[in-house]
PALO-936270 format. One line per field, with one value per atom (N, C-alpha, C): atom name; residue in one letter; x, y, z; residue number from 1. Coordinates in Angstrom, 2 decimals. Layout:
residues N
site <- (CA,...)
code <- (A,...)
x <- (X,...)
y <- (Y,...)
z <- (Z,...)
pos <- (NUM,...)
***
This chain:
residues 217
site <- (N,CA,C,N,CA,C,N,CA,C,N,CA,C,N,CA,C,N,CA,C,N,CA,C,N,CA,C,N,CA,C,N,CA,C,N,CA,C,N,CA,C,N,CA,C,N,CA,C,N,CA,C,N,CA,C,N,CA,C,N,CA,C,N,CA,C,N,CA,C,N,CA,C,N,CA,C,N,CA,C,N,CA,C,N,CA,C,N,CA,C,N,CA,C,N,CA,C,N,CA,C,N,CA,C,N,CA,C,N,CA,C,N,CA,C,N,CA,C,N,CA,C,N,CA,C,N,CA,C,N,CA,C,N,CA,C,N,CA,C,N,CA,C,N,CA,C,N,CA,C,N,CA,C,N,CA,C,N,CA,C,N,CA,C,N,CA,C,N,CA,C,N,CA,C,N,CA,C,N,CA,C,N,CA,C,N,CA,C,N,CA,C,N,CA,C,N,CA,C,N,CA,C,N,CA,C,N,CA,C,N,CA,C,N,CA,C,N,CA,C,N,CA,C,N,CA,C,N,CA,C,N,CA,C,N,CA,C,N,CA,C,N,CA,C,N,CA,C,N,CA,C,N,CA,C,N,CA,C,N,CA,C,N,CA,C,N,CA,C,N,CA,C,N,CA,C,N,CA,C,N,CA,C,N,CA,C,N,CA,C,N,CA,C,N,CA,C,N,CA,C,N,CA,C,N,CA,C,N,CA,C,N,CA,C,N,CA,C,N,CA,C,N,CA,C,N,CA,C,N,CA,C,N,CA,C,N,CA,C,N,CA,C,N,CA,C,N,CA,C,N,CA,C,N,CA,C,N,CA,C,N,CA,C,N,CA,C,N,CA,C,N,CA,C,N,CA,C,N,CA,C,N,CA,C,N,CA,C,N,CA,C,N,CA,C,N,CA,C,N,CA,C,N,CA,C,N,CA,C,N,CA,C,N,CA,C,N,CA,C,N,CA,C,N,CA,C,N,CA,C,N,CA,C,N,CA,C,N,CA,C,N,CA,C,N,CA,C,N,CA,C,N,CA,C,N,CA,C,N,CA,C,N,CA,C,N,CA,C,N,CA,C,N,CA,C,N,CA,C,N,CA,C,N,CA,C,N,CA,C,N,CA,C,N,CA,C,N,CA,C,N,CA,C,N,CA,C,N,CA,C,N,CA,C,N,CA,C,N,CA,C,N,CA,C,N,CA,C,N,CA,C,N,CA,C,N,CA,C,N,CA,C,N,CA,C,N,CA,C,N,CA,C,N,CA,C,N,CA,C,N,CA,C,N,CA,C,N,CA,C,N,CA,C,N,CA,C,N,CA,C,N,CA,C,N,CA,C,N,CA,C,N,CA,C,N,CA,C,N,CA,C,N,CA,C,N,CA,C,N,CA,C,N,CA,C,N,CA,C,N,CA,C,N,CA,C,N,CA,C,N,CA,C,N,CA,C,N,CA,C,N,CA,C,N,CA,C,N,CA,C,N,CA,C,N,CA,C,N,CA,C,N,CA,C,N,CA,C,N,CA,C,N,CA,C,N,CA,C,N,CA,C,N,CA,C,N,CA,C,N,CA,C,N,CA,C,N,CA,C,N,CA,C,N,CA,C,N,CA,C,N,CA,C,N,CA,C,N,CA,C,N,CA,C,N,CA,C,N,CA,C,N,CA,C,N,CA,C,N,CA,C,N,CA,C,N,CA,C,N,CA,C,N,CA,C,N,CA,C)
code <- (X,X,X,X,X,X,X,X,X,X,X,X,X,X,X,X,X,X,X,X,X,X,X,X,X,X,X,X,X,X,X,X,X,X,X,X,X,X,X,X,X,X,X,X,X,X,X,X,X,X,X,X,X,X,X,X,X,X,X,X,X,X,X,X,X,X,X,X,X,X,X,X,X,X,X,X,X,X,X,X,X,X,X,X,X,X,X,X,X,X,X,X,X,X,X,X,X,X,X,X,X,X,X,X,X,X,X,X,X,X,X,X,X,X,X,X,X,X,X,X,X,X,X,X,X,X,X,X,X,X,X,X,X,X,X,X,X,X,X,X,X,X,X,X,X,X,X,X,X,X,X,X,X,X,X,X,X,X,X,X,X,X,X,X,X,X,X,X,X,X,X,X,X,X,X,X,X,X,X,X,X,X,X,X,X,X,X,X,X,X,X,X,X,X,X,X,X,X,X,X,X,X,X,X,X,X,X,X,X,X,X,X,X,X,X,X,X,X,X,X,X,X,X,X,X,X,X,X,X,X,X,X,X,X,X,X,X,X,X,X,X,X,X,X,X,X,X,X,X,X,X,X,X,X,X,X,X,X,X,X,X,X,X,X,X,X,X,X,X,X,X,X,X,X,X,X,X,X,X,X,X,X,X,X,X,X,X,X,X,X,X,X,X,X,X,X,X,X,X,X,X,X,X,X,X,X,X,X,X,X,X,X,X,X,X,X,X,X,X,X,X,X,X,X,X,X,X,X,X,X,X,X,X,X,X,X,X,X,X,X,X,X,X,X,X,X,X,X,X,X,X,X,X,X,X,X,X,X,X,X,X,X,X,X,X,X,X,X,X,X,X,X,X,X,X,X,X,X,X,X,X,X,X,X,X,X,X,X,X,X,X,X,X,X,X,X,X,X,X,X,X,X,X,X,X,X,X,X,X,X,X,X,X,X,X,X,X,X,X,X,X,X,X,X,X,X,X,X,X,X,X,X,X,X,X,X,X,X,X,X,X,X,X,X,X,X,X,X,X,X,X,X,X,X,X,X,X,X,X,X,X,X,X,X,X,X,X,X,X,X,X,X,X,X,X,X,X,X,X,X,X,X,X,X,X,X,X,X,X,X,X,X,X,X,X,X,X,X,X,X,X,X,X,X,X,X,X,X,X,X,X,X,X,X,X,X,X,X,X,X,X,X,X,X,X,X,X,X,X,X,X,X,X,X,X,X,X,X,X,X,X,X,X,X,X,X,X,X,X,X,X,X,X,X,X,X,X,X,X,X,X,X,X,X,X,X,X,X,X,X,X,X,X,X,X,X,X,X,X,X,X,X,X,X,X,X,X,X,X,X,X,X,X,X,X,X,X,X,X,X,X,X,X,X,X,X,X,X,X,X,X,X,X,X,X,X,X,X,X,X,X,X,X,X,X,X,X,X,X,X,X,X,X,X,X,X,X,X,X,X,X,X,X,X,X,X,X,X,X,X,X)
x <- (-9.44,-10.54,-11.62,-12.08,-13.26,-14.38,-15.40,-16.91,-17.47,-18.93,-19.74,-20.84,-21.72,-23.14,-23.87,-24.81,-25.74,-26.75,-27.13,-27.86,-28.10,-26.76,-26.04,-26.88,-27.25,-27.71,-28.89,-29.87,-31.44,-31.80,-31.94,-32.40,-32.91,-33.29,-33.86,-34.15,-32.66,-31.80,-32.73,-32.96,-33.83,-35.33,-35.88,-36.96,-37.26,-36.17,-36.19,-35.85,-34.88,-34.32,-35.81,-36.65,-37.77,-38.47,-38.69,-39.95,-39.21,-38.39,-37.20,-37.39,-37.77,-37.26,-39.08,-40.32,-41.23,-41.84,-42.43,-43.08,-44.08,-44.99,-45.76,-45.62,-44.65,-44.21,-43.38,-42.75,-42.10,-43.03,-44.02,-44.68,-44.73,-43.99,-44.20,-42.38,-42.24,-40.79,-40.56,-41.16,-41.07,-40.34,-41.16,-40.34,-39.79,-39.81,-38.17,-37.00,-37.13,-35.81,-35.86,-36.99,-36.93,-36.17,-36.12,-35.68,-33.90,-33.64,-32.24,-31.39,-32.62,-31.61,-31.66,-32.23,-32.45,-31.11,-31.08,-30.50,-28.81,-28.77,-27.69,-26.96,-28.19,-28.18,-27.38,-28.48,-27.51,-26.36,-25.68,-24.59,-23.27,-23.94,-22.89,-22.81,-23.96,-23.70,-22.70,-22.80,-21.83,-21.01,-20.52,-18.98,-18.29,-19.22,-18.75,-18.00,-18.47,-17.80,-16.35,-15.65,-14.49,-13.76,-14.07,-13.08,-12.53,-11.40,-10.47,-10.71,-10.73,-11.37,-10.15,-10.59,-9.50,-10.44,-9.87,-10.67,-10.50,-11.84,-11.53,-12.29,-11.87,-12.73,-13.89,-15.04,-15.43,-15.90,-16.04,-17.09,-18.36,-19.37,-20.66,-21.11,-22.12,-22.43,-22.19,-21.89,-21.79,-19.83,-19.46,-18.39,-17.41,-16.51,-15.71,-15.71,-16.35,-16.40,-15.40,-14.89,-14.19,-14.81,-14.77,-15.81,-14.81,-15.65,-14.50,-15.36,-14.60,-14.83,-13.64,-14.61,-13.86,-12.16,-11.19,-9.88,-9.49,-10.14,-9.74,-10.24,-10.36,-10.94,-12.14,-13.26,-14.34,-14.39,-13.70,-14.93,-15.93,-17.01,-18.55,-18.78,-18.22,-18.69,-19.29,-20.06,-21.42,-21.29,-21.80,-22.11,-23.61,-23.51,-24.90,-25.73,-26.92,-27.94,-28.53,-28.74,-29.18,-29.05,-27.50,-26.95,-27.17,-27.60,-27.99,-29.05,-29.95,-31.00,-29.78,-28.99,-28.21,-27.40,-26.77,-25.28,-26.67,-27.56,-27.87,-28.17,-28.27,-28.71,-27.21,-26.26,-24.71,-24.21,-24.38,-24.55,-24.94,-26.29,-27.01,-26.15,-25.33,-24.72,-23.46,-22.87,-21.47,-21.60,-21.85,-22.93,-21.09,-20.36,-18.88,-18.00,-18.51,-17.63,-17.54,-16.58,-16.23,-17.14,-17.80,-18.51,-17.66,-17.75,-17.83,-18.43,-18.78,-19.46,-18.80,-19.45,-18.96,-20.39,-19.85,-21.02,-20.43,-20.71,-20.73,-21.88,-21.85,-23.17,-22.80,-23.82,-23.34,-23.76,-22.96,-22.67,-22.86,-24.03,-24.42,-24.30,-22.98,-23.02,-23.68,-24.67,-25.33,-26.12,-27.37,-28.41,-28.19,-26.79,-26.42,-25.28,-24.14,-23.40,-23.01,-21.97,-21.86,-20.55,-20.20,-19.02,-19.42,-18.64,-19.14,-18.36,-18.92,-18.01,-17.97,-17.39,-16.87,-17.11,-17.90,-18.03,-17.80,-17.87,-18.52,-17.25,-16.49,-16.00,-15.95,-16.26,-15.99,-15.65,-14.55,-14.06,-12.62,-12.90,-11.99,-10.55,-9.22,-7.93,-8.54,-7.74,-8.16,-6.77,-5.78,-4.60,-4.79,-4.93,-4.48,-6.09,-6.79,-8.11,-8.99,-10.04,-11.12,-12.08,-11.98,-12.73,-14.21,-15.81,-16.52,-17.30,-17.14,-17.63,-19.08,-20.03,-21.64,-22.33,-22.96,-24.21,-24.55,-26.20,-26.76,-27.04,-26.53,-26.08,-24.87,-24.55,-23.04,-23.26,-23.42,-23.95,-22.98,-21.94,-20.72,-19.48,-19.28,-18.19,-17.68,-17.57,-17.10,-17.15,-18.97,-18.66,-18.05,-18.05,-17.50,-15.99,-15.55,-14.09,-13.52,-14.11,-13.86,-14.11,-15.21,-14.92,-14.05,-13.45,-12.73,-11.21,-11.09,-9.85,-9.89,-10.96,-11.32,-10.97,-11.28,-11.40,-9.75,-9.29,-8.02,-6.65,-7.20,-6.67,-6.52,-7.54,-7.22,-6.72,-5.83,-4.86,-5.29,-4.63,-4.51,-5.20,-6.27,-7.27,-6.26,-6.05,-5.44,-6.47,-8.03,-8.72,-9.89,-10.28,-11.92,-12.99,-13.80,-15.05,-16.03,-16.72,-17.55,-18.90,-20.05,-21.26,-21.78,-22.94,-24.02,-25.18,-26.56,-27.51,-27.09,-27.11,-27.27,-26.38,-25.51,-24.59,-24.44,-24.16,-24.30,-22.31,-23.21,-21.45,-20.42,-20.52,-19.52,-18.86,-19.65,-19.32,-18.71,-18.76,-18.01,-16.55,-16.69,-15.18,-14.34,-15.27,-15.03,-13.97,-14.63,-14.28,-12.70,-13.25,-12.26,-10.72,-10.84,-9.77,-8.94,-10.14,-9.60,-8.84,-9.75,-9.71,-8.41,-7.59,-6.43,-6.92,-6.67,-7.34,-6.94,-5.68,-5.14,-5.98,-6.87,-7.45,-8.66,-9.55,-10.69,-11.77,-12.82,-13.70,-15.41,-15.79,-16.97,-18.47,-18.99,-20.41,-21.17,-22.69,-23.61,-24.75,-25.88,-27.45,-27.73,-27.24,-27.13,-26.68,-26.78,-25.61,-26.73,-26.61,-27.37,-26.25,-26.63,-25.82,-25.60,-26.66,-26.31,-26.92,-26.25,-26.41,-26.90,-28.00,-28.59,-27.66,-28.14,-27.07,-27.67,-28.32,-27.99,-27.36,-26.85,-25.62,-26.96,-27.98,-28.49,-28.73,-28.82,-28.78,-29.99,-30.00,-31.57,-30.71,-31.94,-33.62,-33.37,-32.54,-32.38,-33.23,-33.65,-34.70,-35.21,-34.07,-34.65,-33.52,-33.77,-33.23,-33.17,-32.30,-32.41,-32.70,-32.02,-32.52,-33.54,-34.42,-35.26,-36.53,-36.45,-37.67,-37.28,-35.99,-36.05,-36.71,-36.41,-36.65,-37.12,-37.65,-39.02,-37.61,-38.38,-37.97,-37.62,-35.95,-35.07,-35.39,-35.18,-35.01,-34.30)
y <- (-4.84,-4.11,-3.79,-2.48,-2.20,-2.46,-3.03,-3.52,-2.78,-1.82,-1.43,-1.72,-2.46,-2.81,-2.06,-1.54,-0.69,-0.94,-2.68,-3.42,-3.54,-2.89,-2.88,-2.33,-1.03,-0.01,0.33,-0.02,0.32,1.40,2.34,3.33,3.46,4.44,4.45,3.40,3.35,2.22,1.19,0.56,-0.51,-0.73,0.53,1.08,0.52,1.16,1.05,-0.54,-0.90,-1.87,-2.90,-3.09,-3.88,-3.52,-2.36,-2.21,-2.72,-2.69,-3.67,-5.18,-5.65,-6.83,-7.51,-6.69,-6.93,-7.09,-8.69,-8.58,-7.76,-7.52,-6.94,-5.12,-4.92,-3.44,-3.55,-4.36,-4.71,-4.62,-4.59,-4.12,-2.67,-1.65,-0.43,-0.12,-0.49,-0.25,1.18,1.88,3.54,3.65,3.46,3.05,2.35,1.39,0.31,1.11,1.64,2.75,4.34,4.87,5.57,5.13,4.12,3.17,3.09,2.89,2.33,3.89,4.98,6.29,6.86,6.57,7.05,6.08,5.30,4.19,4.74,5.20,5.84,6.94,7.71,9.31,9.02,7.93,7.71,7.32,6.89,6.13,7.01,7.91,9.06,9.55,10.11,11.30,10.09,9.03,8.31,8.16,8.21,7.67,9.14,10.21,11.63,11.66,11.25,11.55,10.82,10.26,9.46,10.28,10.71,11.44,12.87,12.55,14.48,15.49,16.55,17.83,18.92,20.35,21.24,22.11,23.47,24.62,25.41,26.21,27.20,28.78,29.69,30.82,31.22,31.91,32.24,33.87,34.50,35.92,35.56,35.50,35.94,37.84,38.04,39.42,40.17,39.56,40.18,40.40,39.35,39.09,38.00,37.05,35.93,34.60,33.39,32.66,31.40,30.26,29.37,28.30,27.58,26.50,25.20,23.78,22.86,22.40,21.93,21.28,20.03,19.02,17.53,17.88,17.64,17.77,16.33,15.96,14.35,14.64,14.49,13.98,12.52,13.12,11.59,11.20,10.04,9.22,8.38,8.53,7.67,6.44,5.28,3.71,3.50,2.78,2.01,1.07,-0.28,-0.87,-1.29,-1.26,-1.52,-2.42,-2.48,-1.78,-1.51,-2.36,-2.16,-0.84,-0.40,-0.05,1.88,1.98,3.96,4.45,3.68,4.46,4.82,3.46,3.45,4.94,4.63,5.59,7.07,7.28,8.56,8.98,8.33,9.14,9.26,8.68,9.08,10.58,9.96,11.74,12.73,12.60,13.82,14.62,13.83,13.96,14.44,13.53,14.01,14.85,16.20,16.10,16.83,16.54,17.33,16.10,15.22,13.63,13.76,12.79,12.48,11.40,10.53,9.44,8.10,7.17,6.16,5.37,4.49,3.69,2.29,0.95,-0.60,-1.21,-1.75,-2.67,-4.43,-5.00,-6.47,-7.24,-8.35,-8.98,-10.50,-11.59,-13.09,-13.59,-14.44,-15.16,-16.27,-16.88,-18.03,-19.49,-20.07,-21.85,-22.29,-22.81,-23.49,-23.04,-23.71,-22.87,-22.74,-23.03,-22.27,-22.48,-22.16,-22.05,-20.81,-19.82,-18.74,-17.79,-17.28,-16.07,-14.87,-14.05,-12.35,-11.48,-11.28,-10.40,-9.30,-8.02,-6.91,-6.45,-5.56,-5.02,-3.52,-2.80,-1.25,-0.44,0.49,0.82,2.55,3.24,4.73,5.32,5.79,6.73,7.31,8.24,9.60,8.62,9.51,8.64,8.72,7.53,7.57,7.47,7.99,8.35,9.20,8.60,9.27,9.83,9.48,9.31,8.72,8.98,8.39,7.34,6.60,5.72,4.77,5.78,5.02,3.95,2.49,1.89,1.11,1.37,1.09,0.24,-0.90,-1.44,-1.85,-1.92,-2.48,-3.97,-4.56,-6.66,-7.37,-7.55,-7.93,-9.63,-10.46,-11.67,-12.71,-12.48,-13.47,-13.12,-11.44,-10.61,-10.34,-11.26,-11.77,-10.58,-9.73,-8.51,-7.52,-7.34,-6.14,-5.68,-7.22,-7.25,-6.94,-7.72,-7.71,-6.28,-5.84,-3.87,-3.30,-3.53,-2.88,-3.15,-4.52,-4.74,-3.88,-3.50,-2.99,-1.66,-0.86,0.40,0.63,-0.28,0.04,0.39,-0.11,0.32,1.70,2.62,4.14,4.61,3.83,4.06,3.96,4.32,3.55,4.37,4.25,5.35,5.02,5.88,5.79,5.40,5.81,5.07,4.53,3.25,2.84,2.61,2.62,2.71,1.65,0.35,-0.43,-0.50,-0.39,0.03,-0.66,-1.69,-2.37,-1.92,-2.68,-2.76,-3.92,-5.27,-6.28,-7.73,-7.77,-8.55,-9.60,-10.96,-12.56,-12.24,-13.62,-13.81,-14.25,-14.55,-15.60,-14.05,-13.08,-12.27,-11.14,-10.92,-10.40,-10.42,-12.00,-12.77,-12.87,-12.97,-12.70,-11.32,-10.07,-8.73,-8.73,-9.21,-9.21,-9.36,-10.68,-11.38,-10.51,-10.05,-9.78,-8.18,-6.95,-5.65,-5.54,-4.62,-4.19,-3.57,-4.31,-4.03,-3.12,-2.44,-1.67,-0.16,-0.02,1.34,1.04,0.20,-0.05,-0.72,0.10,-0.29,-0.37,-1.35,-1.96,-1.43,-0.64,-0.39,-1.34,-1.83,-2.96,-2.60,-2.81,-2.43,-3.35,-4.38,-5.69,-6.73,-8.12,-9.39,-10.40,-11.24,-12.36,-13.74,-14.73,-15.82,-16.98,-16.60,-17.83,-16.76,-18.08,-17.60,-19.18,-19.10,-20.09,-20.64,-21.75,-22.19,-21.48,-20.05,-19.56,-18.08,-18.17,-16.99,-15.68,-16.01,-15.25,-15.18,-13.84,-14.08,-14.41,-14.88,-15.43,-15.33,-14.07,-14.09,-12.91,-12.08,-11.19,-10.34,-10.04,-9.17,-9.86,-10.42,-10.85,-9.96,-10.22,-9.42,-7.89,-7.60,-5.62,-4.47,-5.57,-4.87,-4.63,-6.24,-6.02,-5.37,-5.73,-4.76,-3.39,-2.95,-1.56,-0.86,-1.49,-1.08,-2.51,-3.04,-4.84,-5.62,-6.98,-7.84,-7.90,-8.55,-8.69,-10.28,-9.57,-11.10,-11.96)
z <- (14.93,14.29,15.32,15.04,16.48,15.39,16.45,15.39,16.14,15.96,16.23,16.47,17.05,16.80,17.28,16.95,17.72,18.00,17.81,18.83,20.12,20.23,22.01,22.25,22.16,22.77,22.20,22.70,21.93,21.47,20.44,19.38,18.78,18.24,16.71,15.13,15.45,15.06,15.00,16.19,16.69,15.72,16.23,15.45,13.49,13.29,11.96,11.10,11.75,11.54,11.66,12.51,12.59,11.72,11.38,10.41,8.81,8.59,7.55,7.14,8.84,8.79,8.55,8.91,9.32,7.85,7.41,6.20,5.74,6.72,6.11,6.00,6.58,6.26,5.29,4.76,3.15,1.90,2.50,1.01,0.69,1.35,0.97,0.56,-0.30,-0.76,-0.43,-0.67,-0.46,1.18,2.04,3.43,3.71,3.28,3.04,2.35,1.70,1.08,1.79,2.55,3.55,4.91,5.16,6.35,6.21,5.13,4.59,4.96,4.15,4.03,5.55,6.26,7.81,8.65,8.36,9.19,8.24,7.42,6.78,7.57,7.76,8.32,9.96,10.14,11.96,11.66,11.33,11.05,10.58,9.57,9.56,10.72,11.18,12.52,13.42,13.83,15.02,14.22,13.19,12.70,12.40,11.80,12.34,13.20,14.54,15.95,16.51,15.42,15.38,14.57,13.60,12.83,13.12,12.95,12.80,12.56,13.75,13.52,13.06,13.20,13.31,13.42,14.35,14.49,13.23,12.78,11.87,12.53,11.80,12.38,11.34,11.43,10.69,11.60,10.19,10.38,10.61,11.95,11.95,11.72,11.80,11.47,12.36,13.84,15.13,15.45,14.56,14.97,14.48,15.28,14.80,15.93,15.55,16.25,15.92,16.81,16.34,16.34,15.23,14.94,14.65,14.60,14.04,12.72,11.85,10.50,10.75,10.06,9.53,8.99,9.39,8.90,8.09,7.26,6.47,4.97,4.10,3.08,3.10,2.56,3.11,1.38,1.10,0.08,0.57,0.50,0.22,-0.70,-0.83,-1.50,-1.30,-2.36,-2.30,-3.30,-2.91,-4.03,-4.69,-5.80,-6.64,-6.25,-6.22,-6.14,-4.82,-4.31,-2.26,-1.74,-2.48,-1.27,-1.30,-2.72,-3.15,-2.16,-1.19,-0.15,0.99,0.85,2.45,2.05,0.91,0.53,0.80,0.16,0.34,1.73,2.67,3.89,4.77,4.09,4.43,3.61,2.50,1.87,2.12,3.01,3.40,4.28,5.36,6.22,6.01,5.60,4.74,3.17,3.15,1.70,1.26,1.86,0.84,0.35,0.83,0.57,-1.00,-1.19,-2.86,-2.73,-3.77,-4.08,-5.12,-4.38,-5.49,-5.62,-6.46,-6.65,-7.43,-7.26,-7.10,-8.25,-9.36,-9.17,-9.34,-7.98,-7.52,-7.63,-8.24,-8.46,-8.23,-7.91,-7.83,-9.17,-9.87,-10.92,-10.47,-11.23,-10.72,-11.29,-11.15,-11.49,-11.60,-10.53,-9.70,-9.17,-8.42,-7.76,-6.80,-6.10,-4.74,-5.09,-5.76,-6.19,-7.45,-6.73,-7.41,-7.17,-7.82,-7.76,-7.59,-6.79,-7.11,-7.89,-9.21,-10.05,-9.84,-10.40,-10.51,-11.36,-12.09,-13.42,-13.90,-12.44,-13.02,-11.59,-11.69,-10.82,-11.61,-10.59,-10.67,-9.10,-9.18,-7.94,-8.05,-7.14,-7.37,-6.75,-6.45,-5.90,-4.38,-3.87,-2.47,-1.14,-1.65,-1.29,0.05,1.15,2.27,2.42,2.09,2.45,3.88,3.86,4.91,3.43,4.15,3.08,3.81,3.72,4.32,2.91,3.25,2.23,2.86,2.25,2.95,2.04,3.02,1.84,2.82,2.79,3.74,4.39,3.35,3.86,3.44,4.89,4.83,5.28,4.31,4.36,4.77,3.36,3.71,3.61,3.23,3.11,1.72,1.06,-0.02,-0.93,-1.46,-2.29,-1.65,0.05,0.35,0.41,0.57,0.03,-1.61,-2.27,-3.50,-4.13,-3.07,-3.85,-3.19,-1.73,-1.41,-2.08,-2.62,-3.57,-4.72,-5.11,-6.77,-6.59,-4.88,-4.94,-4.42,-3.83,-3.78,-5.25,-6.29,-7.23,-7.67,-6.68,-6.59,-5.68,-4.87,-3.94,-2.43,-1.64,-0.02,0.75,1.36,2.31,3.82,4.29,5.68,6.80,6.07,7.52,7.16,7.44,6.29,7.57,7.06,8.15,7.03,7.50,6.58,7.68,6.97,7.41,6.48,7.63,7.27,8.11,7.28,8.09,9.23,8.27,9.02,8.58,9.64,9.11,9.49,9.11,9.58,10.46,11.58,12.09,11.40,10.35,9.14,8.88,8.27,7.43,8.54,9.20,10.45,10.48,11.08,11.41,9.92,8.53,7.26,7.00,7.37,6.83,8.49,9.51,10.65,10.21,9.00,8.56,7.38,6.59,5.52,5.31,5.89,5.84,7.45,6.77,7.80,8.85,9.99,11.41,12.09,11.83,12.51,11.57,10.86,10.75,9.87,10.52,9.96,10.74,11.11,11.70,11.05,11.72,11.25,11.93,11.50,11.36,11.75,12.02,11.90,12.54,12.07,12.77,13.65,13.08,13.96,13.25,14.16,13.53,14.11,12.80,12.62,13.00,13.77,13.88,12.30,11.54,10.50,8.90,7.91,6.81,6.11,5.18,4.46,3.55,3.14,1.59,0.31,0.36,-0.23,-0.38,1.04,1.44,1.63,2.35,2.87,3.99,4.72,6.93,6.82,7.87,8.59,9.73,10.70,10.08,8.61,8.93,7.73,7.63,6.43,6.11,4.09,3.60,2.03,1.50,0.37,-0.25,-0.66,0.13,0.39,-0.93,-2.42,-3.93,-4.14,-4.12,-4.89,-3.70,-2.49,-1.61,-1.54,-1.79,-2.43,-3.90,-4.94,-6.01,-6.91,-6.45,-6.96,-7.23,-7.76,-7.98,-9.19,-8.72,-11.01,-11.40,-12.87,-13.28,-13.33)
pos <- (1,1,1,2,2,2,3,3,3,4,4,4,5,5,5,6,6,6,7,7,7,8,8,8,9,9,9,10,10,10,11,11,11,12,12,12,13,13,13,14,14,14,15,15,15,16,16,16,17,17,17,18,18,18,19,19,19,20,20,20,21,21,21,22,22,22,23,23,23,24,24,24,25,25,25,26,26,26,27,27,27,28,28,28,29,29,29,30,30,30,31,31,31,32,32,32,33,33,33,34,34,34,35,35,35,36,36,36,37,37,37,38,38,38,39,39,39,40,40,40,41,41,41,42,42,42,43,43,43,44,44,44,45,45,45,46,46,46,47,47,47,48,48,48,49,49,49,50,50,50,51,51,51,52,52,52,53,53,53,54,54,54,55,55,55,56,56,56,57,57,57,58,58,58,59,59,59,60,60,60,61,61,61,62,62,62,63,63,63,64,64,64,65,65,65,66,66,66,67,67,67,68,68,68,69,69,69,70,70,70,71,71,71,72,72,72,73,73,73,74,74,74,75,75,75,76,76,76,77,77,77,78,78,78,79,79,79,80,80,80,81,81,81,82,82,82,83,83,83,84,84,84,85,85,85,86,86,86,87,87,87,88,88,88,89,89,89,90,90,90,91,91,91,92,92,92,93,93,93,94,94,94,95,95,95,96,96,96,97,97,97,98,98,98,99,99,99,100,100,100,101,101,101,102,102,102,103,103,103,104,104,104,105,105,105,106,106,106,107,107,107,108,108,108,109,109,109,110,110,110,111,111,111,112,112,112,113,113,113,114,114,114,115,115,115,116,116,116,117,117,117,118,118,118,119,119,119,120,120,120,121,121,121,122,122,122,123,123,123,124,124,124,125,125,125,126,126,126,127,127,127,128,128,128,129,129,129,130,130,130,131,131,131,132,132,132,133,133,133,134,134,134,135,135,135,136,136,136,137,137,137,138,138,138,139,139,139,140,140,140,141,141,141,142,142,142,143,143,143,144,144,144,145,145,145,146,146,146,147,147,147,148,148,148,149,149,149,150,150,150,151,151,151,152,152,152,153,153,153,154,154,154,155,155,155,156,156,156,157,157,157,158,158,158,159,159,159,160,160,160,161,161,161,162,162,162,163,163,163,164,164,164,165,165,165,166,166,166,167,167,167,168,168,168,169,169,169,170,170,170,171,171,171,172,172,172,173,173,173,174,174,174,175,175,175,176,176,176,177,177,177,178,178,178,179,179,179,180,180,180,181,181,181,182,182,182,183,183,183,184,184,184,185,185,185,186,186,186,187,187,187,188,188,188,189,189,189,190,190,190,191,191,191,192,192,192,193,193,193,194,194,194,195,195,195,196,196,196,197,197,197,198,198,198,199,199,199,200,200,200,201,201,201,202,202,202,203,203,203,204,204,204,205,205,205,206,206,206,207,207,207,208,208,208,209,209,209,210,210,210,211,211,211,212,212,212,213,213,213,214,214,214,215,215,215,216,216,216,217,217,217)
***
């Protein structure tokens, strides 16, 4: 599996990702979900640049030029709730993609003890597809798998691309294990070395829902 970090290389990226992580710029949810859909937008444009072209021609007014367009089919995943700032600034980019959508949530035993269920699944077939699946915290792997099991019930994408903001090393070596390596590569704003006992990264940023759109009950 090829992983991406774009920590490597200092950017924009960089930029944004701090003002995320920075408490006191968390109080403006508005740019905290401005931040998510930007950090989206880059992420299409570099994963753009991996995928299959083909020349087409078109008529300008002067004449006929040869241009390239995407030769794949793109579905767009996301899962609920975090992840609709990230998924839209992938959209912007990819604005011809099919969409689906996941909703994964933790079910809670215990006060650190919990399951991640599955409740809500909508998406088109994904048969011989590009399949980019995005949320912005990839903590311990666990929901991003479990939607990619859910979304596989609409058949086999020939190439997946998974995109985070910010992902712990557990959940890394997690998705490394689980998602077929031979055509699936991993996205990341950056990678956190640990995750709390309550399956959150640190340093992280908190919880990416509710500083998008407040706090649930």
């Amino acid at each position: 599996m090829k992983i991406i970090n774009f920590a490597d290389t200092p950017s924009l990226v960089s930029e944004y990702l701090m003002e995320m992580r920075d408490v006191e710029v968390q109080n403006d949810s508005l740019r905290f979900r401005e931040n998510l859909v930007r950090m989206g937008e880059i992420m299409a444009y570099e994963i753009s640049k991996t995928l299959p072209y083909r020349n087409r021609q078109v008529r300008t007014p002067l004449g006929e030029a040869t241009c390239q367009t995407i030769d794949t089919e793109v579905v767009l995943a996301t899962i609920f709730r975090a992840g609709l700032p990230f998924h839209q600034g992938f959209l912007q980019f990819f604005d011809k993609a099919q969409n689906a959508f996941v909703s994964a949530y933790r079910k809670y035993k215990e006060k650190e003890n919990f399951d991640v269920c599955i409740e809500y699944l909508a998406s088109p077939k994904l048969d011989g597809k590009t399949l980019l699946l995005v949320d912005p915290m990839l903590a311990t792997g666990a929901s991003m798998e479990l939607s990619y099991r859910a979304l596989l019930t609409k058949g086999e994408p020939k190439e997946i691309h998974v995109a985070s903001v910010i992902a712990s090393r557990q959940a890394v070596e997690y998705v490394e294990r689980t998602f077929p390596a031979d055509r699936t590569t991993l996205w990341v704003g950056g990678i956190d070395e640990e995750i709390n006992s309550h399956s959150y990264i640190v340093p992280g940023l908190g919880d990416a829902g509710d500083l998008a759109y407040g706090v649930k009950e």
